[in-house]
C-alpha positions as CSV (number, residue, x, y, z in Angstrom):
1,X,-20.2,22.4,-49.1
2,X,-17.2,21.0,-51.1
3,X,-15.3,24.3,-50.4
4,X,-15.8,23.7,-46.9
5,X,-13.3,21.4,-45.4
6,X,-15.1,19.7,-42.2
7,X,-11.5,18.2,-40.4
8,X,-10.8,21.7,-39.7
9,X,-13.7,22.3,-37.1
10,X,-15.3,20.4,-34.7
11,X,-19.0,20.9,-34.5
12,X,-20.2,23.8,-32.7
13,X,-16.2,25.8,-33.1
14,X,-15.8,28.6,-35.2
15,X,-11.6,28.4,-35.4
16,X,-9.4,25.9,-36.4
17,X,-8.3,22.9,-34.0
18,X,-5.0,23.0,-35.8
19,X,-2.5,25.2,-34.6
20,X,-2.4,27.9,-36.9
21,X,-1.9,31.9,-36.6
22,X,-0.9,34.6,-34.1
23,X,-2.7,32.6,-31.3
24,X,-1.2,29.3,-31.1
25,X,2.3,31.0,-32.1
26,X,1.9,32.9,-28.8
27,X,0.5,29.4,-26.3
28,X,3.5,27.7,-27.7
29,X,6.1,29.7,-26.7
30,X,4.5,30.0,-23.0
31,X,4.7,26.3,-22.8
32,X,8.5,26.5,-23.6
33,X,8.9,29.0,-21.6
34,X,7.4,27.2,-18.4
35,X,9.2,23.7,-19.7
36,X,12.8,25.8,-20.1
37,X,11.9,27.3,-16.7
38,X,9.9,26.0,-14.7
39,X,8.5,29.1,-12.5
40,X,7.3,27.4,-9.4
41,X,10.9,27.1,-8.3
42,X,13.0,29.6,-10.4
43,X,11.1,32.4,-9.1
44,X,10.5,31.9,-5.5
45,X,13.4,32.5,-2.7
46,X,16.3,30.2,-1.6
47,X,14.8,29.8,1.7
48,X,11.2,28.5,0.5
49,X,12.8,26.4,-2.3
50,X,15.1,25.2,0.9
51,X,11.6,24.4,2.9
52,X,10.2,22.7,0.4
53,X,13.4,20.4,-0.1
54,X,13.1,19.8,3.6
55,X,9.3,19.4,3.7
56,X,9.6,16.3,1.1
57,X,12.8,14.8,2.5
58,X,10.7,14.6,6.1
59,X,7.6,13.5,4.7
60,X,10.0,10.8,2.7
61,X,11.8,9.7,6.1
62,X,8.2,9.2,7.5
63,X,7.0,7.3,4.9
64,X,10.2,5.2,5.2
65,X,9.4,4.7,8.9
66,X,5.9,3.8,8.2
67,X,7.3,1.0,5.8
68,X,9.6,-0.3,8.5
69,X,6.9,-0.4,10.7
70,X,4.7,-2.1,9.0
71,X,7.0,-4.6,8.3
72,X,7.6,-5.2,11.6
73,X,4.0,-5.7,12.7
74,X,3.6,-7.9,9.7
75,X,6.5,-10.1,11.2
76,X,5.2,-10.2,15.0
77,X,1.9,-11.5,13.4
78,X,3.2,-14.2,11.2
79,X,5.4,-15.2,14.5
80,X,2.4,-14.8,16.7
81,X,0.5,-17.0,14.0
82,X,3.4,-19.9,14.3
83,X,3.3,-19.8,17.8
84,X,0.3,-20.2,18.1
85,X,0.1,-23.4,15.6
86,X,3.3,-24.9,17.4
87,X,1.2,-24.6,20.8
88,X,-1.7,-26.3,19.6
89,X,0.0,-28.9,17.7
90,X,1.9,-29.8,21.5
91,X,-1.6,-29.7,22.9
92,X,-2.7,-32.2,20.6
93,X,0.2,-34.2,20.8
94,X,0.1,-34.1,24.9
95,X,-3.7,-35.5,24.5
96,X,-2.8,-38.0,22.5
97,X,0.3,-39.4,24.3
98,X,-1.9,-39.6,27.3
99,X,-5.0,-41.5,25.6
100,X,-2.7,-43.8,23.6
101,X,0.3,-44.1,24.8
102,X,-0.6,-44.5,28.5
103,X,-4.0,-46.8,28.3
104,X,-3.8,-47.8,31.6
105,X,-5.6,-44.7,32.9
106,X,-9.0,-45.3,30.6
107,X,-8.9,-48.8,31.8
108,X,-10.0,-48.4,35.5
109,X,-10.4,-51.1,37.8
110,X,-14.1,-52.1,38.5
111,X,-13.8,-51.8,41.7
112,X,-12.4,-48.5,41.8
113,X,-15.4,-47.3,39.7
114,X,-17.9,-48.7,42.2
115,X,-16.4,-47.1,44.8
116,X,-16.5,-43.7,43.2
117,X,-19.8,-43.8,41.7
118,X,-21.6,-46.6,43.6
């Protein structure tokens, strides 16, 4: 057991996590490979590299329209919002000019009221 060094393996593995031998030589040099060149554009034709250029610049200007638009709905809500606050704020305010301001109409006459009502 002291022979055997037990950072090597993991439990249940029979090779070695670190990267040693003919194996790991061979994965690492794929993976620079595909960094140096990356094969899902090196290797296909001008015309589909072209498409896919224009596929992402369309979904982009789409996605910048979608922003602009939701800006704009935001705004006509907030305005709408306003609008509607200014509107009841002038109804209150007519209400209360008409109560306070102008007493005269809740004070009727007595004899106007018995002659509506009886």
């Amino acid at each position: 057991d002291a022979l055997v060094d037990s950072e090597w393996f993991c439990p249940g593995e029979i090779h070695s996590i670190i990267p040693t031998g003919n194996k790991w030589s061979k994965r690492k040099r794929q993976i620079e490979t595909n960094k140096f060149h990356d094969n899902t554009h090196s290797n296909s034709l001008f015309y589909m590299r072209w498409y896919e250029a224009y596929k992402i610049r369309a979904l982009k200007q789409r996605l910048e329209q979608y922003k602009i638009d939701e800006i704009q709905s935001f705004i006509k809500q907030k305005i709408q919002k306003i609008n509607d606050v200014v509107r009841d704020e002038e109804i209150k305010l007519r209400l209360i000019s008409s109560v306070i301001l102008k007493p005269d109409h809740m004070q009727s006459d007595p004899d106007f009221l018995k002659r509506k009502y009886g």
